[in-house]
DRENDO-1510 file (C-alpha; in Angstrom, 1 decimal, always signed):
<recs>
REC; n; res; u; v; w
REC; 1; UNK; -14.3; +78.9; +19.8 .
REC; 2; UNK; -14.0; +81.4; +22.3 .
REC; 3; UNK; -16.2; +83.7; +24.4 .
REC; 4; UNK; -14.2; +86.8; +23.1 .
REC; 5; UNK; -16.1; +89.3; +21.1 .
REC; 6; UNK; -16.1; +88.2; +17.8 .
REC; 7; UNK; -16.6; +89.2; +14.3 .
REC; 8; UNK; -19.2; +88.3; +11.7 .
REC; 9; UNK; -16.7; +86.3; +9.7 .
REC; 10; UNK; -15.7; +84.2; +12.7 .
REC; 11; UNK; -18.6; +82.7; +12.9 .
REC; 12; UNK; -19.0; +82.2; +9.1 .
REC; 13; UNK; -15.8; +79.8; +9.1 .
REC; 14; UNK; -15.8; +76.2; +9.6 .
REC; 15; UNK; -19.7; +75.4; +9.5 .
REC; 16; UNK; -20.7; +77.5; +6.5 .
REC; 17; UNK; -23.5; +79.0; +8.0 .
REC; 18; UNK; -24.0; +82.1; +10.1 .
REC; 19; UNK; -25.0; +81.9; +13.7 .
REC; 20; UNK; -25.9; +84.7; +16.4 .
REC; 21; UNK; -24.1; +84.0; +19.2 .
REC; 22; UNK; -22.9; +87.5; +20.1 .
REC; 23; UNK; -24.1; +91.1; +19.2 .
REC; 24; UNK; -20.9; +91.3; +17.6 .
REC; 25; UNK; -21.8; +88.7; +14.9 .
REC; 26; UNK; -23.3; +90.8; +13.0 .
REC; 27; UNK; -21.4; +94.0; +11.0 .
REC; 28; UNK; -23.1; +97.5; +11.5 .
REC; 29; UNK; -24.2; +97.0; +8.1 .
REC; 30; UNK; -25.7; +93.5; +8.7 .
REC; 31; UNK; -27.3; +94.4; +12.0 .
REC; 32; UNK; -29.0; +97.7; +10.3 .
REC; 33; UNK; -30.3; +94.9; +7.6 .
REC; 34; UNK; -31.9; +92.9; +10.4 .
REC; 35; UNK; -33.8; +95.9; +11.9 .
REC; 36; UNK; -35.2; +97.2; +8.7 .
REC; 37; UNK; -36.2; +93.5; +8.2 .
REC; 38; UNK; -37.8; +93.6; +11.7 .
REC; 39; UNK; -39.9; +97.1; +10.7 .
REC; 40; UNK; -41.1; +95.1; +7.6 .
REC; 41; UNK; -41.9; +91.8; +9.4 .
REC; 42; UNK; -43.8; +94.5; +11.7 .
REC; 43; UNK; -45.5; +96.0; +9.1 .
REC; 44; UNK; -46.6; +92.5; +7.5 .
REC; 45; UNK; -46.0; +89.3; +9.7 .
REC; 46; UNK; -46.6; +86.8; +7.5 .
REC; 47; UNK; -44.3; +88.1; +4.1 .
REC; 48; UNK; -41.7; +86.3; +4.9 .
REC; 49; UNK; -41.6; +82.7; +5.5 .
REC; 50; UNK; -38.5; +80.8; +5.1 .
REC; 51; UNK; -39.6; +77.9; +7.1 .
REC; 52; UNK; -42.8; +76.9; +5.2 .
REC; 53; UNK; -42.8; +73.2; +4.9 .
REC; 54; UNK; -43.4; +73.2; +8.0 .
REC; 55; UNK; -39.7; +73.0; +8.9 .
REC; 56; UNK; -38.9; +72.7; +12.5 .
REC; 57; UNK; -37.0; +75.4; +15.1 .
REC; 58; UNK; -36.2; +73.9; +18.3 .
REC; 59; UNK; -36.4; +76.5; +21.1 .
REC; 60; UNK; -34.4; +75.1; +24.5 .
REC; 61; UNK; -34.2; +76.8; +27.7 .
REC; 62; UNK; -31.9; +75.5; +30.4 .
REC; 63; UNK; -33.4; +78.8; +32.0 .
REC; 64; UNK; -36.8; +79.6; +32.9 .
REC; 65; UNK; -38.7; +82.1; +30.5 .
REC; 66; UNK; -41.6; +83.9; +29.5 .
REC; 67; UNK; -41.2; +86.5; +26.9 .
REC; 68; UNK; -38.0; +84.7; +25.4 .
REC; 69; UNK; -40.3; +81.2; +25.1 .
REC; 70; UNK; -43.0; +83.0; +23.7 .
REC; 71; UNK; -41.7; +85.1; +21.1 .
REC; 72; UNK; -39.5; +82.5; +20.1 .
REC; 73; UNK; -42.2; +79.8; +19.4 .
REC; 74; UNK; -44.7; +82.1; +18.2 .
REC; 75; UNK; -42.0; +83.8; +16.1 .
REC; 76; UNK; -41.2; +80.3; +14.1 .
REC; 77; UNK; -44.8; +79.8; +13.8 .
REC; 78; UNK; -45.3; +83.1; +12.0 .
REC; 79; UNK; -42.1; +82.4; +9.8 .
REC; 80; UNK; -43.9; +78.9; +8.5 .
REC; 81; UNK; -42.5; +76.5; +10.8 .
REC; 82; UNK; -42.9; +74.5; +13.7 .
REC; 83; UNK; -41.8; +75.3; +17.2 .
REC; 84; UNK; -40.4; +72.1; +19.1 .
REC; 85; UNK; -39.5; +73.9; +22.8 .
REC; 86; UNK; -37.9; +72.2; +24.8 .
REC; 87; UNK; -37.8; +72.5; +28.6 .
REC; 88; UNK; -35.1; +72.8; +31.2 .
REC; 89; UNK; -34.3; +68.9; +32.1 .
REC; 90; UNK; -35.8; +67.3; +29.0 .
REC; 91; UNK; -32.8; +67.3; +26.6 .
REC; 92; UNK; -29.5; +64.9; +27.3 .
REC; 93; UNK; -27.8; +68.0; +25.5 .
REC; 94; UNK; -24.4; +68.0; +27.3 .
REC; 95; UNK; -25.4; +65.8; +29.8 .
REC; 96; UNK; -25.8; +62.1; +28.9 .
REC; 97; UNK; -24.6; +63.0; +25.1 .
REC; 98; UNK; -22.2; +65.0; +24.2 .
REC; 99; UNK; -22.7; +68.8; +22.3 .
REC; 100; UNK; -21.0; +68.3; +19.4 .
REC; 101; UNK; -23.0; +64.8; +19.0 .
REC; 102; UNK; -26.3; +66.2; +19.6 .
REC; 103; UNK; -25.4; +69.2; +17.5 .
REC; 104; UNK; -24.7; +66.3; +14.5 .
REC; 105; UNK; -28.3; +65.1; +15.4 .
REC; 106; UNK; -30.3; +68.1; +15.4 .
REC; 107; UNK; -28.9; +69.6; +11.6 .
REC; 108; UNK; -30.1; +66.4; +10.6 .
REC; 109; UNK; -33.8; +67.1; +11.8 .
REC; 110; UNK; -34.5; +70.8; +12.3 .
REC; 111; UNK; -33.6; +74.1; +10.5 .
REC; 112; UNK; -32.4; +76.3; +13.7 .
REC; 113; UNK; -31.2; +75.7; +17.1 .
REC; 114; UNK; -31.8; +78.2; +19.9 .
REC; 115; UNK; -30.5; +78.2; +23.0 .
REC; 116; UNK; -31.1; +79.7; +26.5 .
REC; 117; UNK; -28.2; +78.4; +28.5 .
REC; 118; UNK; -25.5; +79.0; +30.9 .
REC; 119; UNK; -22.5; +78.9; +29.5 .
REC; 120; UNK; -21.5; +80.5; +26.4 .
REC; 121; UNK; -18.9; +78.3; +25.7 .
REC; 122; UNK; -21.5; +75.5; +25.3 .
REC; 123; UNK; -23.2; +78.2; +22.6 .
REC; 124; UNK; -20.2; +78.4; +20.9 .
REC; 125; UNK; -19.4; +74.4; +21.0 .
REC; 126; UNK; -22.8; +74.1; +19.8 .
REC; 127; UNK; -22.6; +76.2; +16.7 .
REC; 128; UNK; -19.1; +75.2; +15.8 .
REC; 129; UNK; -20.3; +71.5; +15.3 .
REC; 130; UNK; -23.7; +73.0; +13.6 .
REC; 131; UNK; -24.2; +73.2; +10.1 .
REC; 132; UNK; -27.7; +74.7; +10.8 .
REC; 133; UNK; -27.8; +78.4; +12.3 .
REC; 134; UNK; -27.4; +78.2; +16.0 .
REC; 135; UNK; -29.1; +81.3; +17.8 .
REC; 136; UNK; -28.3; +83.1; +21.4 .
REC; 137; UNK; -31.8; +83.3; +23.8 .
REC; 138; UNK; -29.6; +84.1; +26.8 .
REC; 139; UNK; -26.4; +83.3; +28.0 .
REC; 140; UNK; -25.0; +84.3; +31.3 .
REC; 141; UNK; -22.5; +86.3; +29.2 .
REC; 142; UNK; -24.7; +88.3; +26.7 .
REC; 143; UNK; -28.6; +88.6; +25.6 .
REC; 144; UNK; -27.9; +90.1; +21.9 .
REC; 145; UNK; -31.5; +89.5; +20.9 .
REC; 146; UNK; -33.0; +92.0; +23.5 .
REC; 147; UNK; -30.4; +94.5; +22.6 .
REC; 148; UNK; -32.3; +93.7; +18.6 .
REC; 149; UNK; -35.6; +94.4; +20.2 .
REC; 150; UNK; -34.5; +97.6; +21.9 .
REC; 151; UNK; -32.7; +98.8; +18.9 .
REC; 152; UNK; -35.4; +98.3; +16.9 .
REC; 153; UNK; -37.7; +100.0; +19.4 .
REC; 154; UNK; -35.5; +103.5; +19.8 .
REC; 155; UNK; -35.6; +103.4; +16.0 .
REC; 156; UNK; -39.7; +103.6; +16.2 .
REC; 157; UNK; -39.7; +106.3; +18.8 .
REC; 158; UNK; -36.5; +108.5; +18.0 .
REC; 159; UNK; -36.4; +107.6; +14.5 .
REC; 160; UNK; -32.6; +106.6; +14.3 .
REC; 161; UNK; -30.6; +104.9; +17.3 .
REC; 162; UNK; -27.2; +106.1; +15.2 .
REC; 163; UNK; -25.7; +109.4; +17.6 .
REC; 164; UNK; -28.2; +109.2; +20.0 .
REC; 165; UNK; -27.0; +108.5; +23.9 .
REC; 166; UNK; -27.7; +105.4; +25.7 .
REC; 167; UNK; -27.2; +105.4; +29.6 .
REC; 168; UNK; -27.4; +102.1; +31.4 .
REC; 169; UNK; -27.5; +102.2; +35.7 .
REC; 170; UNK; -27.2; +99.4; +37.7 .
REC; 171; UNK; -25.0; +96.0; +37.4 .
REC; 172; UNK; -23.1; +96.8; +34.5 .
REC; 173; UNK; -21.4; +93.7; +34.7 .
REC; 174; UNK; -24.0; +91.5; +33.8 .
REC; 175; UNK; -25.1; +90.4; +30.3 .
REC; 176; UNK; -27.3; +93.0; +29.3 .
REC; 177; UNK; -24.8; +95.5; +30.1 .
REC; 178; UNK; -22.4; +93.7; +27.7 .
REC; 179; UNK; -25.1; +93.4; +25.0 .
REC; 180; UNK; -25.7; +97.2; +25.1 .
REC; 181; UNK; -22.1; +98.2; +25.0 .
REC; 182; UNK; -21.6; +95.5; +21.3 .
REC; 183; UNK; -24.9; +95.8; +20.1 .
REC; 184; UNK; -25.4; +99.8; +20.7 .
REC; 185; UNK; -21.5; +100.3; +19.8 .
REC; 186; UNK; -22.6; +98.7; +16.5 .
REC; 187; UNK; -25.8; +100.8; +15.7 .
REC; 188; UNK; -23.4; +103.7; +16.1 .
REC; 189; UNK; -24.9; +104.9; +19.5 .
REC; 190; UNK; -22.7; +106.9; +22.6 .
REC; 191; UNK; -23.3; +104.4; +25.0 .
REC; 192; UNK; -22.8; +104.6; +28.6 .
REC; 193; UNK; -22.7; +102.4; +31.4 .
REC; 194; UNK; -23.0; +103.2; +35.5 .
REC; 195; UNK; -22.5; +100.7; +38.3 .
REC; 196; UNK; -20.5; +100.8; +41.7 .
REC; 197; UNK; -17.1; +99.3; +42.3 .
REC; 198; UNK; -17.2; +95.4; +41.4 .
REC; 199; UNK; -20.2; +95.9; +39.3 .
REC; 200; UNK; -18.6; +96.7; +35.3 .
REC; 201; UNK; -17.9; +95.4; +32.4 .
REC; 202; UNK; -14.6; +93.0; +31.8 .
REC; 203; UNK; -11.8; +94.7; +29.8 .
REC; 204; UNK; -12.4; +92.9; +26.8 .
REC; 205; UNK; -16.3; +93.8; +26.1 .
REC; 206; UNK; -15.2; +97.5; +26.4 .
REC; 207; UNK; -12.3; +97.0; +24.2 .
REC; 208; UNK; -14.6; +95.1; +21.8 .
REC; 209; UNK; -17.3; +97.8; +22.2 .
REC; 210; UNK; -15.0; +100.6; +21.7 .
REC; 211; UNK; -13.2; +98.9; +18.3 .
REC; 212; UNK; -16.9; +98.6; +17.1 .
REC; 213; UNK; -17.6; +102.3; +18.1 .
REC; 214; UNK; -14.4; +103.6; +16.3 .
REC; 215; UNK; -16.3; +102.1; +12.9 .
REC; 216; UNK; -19.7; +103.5; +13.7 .
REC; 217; UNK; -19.3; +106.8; +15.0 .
REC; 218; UNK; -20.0; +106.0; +18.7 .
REC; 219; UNK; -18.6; +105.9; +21.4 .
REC; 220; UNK; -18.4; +104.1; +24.5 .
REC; 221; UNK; -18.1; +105.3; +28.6 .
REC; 222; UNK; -17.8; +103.5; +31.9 .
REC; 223; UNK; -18.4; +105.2; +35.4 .
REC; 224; UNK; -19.2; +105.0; +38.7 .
REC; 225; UNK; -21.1; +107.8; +38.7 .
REC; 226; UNK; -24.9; +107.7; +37.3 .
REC; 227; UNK; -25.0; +111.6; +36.8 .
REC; 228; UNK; -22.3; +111.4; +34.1 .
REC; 229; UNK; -23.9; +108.4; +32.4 .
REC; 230; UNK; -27.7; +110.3; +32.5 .
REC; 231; UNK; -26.5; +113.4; +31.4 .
REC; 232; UNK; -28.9; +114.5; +28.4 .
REC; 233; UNK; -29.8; +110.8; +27.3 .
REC; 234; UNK; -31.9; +110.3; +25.0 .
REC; 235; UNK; -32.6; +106.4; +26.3 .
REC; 236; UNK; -32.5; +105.3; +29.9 .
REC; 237; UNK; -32.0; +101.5; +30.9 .
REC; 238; UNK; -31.6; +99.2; +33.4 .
REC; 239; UNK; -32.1; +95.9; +34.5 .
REC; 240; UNK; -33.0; +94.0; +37.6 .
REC; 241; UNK; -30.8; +93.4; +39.9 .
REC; 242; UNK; -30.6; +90.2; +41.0 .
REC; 243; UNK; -30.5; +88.3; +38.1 .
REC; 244; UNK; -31.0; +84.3; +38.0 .
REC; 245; UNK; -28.4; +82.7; +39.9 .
REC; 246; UNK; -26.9; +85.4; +42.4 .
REC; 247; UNK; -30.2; +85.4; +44.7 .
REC; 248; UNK; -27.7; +84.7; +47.6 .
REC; 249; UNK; -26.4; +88.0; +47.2 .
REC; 250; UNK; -29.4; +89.8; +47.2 .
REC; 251; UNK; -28.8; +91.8; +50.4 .
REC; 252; UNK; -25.4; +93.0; +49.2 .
REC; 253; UNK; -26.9; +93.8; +45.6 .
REC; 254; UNK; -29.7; +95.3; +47.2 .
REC; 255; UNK; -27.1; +97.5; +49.2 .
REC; 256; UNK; -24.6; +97.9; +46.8 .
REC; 257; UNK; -26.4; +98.9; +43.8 .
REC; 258; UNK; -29.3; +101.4; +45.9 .
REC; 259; UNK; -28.0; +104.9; +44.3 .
REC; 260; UNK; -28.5; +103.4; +40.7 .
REC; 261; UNK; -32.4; +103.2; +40.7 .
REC; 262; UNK; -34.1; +105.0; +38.2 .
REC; 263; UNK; -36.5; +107.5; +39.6 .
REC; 264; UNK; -37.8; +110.8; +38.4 .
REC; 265; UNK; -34.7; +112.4; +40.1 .
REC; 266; UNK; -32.8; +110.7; +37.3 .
REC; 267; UNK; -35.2; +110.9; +34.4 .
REC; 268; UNK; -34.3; +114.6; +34.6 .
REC; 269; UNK; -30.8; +114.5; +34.0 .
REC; 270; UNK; -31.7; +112.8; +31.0 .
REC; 271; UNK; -33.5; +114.5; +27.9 .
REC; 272; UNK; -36.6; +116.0; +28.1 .
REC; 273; UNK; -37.9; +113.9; +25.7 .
REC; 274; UNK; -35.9; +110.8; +26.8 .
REC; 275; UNK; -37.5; +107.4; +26.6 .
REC; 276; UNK; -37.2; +104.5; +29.2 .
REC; 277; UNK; -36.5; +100.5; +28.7 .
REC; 278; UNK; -36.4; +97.8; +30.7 .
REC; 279; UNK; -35.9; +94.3; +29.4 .
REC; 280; UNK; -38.2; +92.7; +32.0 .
REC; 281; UNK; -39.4; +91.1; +34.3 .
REC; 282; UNK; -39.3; +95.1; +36.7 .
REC; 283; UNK; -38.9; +94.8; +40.3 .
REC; 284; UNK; -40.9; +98.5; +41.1 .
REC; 285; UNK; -39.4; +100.7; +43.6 .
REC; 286; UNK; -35.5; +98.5; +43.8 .
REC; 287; UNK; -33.9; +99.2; +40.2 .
REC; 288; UNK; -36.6; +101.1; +38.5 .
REC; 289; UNK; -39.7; +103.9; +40.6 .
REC; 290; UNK; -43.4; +102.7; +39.6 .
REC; 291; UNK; -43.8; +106.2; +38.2 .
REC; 292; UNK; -41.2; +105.7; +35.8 .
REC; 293; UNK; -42.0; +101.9; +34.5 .
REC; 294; UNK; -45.4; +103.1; +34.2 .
REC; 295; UNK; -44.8; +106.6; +32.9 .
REC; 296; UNK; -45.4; +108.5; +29.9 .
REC; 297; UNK; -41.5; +108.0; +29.0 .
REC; 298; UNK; -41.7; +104.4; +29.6 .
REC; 299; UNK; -41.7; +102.1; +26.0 .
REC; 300; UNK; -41.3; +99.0; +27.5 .
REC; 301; UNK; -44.2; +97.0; +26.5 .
REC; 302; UNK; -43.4; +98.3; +23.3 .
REC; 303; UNK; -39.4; +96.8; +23.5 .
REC; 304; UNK; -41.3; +93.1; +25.3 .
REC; 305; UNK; -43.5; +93.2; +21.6 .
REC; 306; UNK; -40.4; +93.9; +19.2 .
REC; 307; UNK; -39.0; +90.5; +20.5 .
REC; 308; UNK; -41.3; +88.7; +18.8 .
REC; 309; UNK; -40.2; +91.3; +15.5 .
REC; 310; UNK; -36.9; +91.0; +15.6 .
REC; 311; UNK; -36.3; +87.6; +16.5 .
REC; 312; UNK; -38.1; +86.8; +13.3 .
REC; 313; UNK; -36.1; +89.2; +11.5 .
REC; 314; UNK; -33.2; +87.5; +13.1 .
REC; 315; UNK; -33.8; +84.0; +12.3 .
REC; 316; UNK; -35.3; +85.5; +8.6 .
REC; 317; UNK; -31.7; +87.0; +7.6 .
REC; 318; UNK; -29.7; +84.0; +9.5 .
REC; 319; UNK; -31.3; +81.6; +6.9 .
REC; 320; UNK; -31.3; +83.8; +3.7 .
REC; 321; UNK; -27.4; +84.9; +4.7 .
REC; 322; UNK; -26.7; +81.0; +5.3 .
REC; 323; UNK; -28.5; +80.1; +1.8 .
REC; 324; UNK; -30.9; +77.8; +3.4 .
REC; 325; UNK; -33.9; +79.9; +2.3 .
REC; 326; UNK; -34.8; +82.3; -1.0 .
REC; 327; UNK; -35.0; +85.9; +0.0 .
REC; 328; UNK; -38.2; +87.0; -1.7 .
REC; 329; UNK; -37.9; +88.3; -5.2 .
REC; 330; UNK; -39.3; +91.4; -4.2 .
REC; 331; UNK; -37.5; +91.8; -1.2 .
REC; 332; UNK; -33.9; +94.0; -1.4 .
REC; 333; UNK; -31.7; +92.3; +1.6 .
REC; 334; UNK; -28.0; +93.1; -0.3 .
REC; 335; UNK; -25.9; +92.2; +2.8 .
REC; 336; UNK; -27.6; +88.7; +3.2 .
REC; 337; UNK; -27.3; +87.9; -0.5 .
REC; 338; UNK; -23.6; +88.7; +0.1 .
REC; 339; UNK; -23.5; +86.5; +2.5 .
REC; 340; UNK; -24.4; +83.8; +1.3 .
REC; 341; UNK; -22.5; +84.3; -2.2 .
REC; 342; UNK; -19.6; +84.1; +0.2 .
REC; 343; UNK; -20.6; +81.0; +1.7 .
REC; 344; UNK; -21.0; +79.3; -1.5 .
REC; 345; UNK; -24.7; +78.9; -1.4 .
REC; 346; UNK; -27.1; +79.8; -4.3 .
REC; 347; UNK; -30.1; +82.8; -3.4 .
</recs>
């Protein structure tokens, strides 16, 4: 498997199930199931619970983590299942044992598999041996269940994410940057992305992004300039800086990136009525001001909640659409009932 942008389809082949590995693995039409599913889940945490048994969800980080851990566990809790988290050095997964053995192991024992990792390519590995859904926490390449989360929150507060403009300043070469050019490309959103020489995205994630765009109706921009990327946004991101792994080159970042902070000075370019995310954890006063975080156009406590929402929407669909769980009879979720009839399995 590869670490190219991918389609739904891709990942159905070989295993028969469906994974999330990349925003992309969802169709517009798939991805706008999950976040309705997310509003419902919202509305009524406890309708939907495709893991009663208790079945088991392992949850492993090779990364540190707070909200990720939490949502996650509590998440498969919620869904009727049991949470079996597993901490950075306390698996042999690709170490002492190979993936594609362990991934042989774990279908055997547990009902999902994610993964906060390094390497994508040991995501992909993982899921191509899996006949179990394998799920994305975080990979140094993409985070497509915070773009979920943030989707699902500009839906709440504008009412639609489809046509509206989403500017992103700061390293746009990092993995939320790619997440927010497949994941808002595929909710139909403009999306734009700002960051200095050296700091954007590879050719392929635009390309990717901009094929996905073409289908929804958005459209996709990379600068150098902020000004162009803020002008009249309706949402405003960023993300810190200095993400895990590059704190060596914090002084350069620090340097490199300074005229992409979001203050008030670039609130205002935005719309009036523009709203402000931040995946978290915020470094006040280096990519974001204190008086925007904690302003009245600042959602972000609101995007840190949906996690817990979508991700349980996520891992809901991912089992109906695999036919490893009944959607509810009273429950209308066409695009995972197609899914699975195309995998074979019985809903």
């Amino acid at each position: 498997m590869s670490t190219t942008p991918t389609t739904a389809t891709t990942q159905e082949a070989g295993a028969g199930v469906r994974h999330f590995l990349i925003d992309t693995d969802l169709s517009p039409e798939e991805q706008a199931e999950v976040l309705q599913l997310a509003q419902q889940i919202k509305a009524e945490p406890y309708r939907h619970r495709p893991l009663s048994g208790p079945q088991t969800g392992i949850v492993m980080f090779d990364k540190t983590s707070t909200r990720t851990r939490i949502s996650f566990a509590a998440g498969i809790a919620e869904l009727g299942g049991h949470p079996l988290v597993i901490n950075p050095g306390e698996s042999q997964l690709g170490h002492k044992e190979t993936i594609a053995d362990s991934a042989r192991v774990f279908e055997r024992m547990v009902s999902v598999v994610i993964w906060r990792t390094y390497a994508q390519a040991g995501l992909e590995e993982l899921a191509e041996y899996s006949h179990i859904p394998v799920v994305n926490a975080l990979t140094d390449d993409y985070h497509p269940c915070q773009i979920l989360a943030d989707l699902q929150t500009v839906i709440e507060h504008k009412g639609r994410a489809r046509g509206l403009t989403l500017a992103y300043l700061g390293d746009a070469a990092n993995n939320m940057a790619n997440s927010y050019l497949l994941g808002a490309a595929t909710a139909g959103m403009h999306v734009r992305v700002a960051g200095p020489e050296g700091y954007v995205p590879r050719t392929e994630i635009v390309q990717a992004a901009q094929q996905r765009a073409n289908h929804t109706g958005g459209s996709v921009t990379v600068t150098h300039d902020p000004a162009e990327a803020l002008y009249g946004a309706d949402v405003v991101v960023t993300d810190t800086w200095i993400s895990m792994g590059y704190e060596e080159e914090k002084a350069q970042r620090l340097s490199v990136l300074s005229d992409y902070t979001v203050d008030q000075a670039a609130m205002a370019q935005a719309a009036h009525d523009a709203i402000f995310l931040h995946c978290l954890p915020a470094y006040r006063g280096v990519e974001v001001a204190a008086e925007v975080i904690d302003g009245p156009q600042s959602v972000v406590f609101d995007e840190a909640e949906n996690r817990l929402h979508a991700q349980k929407a996520l891992v809901a669909w991912l089992l109906y659409a695999s036919g490893r769980a009944d959607i509810p009879a009273d429950v209308s979720l066409p695009e995972a009932h197609r899914s699975a009839q195309r995998l074979g399995r019985s809903v």
